[in-house]
C-alpha positions as CSV (number, residue, x, y, z in Angstrom):
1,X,76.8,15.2,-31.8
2,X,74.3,15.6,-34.4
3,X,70.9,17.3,-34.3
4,X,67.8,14.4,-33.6
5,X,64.7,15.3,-34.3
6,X,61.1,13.9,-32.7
7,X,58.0,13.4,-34.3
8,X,55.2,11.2,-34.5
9,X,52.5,9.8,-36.5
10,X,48.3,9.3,-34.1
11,X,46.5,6.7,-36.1
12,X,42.9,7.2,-34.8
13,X,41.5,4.6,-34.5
14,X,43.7,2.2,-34.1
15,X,44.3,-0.3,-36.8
16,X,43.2,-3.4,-36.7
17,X,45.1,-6.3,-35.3
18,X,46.0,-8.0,-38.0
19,X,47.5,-4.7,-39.7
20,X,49.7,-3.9,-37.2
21,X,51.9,-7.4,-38.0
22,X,52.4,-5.3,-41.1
23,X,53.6,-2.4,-39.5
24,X,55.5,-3.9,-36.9
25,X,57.9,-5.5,-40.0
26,X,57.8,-2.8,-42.0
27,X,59.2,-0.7,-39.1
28,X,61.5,-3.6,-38.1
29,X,62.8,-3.3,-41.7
30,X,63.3,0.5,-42.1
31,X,65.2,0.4,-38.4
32,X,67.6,-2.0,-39.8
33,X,68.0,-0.3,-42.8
34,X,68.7,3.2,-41.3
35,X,71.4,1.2,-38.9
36,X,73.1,-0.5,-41.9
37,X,73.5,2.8,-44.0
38,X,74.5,4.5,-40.6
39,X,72.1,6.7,-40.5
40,X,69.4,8.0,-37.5
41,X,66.2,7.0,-37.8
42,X,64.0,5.0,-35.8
43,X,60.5,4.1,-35.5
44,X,58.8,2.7,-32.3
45,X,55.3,1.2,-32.5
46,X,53.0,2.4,-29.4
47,X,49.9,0.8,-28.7
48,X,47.3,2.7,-26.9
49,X,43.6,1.4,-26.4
50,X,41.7,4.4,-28.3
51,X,45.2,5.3,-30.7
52,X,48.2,3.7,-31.9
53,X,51.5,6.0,-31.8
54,X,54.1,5.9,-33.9
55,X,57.2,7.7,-32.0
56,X,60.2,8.7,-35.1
57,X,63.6,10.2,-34.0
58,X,65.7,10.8,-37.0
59,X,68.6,13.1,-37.9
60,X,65.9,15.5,-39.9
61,X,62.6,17.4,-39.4
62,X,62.2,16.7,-43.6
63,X,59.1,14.4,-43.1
64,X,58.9,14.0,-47.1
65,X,61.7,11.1,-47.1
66,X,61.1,7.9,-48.6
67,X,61.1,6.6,-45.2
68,X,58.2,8.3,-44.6
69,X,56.2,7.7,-48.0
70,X,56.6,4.0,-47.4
71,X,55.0,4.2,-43.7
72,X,52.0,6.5,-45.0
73,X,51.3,4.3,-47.9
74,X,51.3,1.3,-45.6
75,X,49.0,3.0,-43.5
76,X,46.7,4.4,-46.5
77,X,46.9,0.2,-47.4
78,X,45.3,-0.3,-43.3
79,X,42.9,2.8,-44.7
80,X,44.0,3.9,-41.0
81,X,43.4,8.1,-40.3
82,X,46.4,9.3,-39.4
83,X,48.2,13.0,-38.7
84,X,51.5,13.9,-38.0
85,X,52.8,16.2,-35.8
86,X,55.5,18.4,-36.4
87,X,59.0,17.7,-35.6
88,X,61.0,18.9,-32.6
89,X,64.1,19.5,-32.2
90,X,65.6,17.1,-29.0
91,X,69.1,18.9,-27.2
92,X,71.7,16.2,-27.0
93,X,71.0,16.5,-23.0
94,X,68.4,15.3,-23.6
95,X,69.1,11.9,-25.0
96,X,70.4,9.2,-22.3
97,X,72.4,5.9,-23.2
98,X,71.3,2.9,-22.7
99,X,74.0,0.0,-22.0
């Protein structure tokens, strides 16, 4: 089994509303992109009342992917503060299907 690794970006504030439509599809899109090229990543929107979370678990800790340049410059478009923390390494125990 491959190494995963976690890691995630804290937009403080939140963006608005009508932003997040943007980043929900643009997250929908790079999911379905990394599934058709078989790779791992995935991006999970959280919403939280004072931050929004956005939870990555991909096959790298490299957070200078493309990937990642197209999520930051949709977030610089929101003009949402953001940070990202580093990546950590998740043990295959760690991981639990889901069927």
């Amino acid at each position: 089994m491959r190494q995963l690794w976690a890691y995630a970006y804290r937009v403080v504030p939140p963006p608005p509303t009508d932003g997040l439509g943007q980043l929900r599809k643009l997250l929908d899109s790079e999911n379905a992109s990394a599934f058709e090229q078989a790779r791992a990543w995935a991006a999970q929107l959280i919403l939280e009342q004072r931050s929004t979370q956005i939870l990555v678990v991909a096959d790298s800790p490299n957070q200078h992917r493309p990937v990642n340049h197209r999520l930051e410059s949709a977030l610089a478009e929101l003009e949402a503060h953001y940070r990202v923390t580093d990546p950590i390494a998740i043990r295959s125990g760690d991981i639990t299907p889901t069927h």
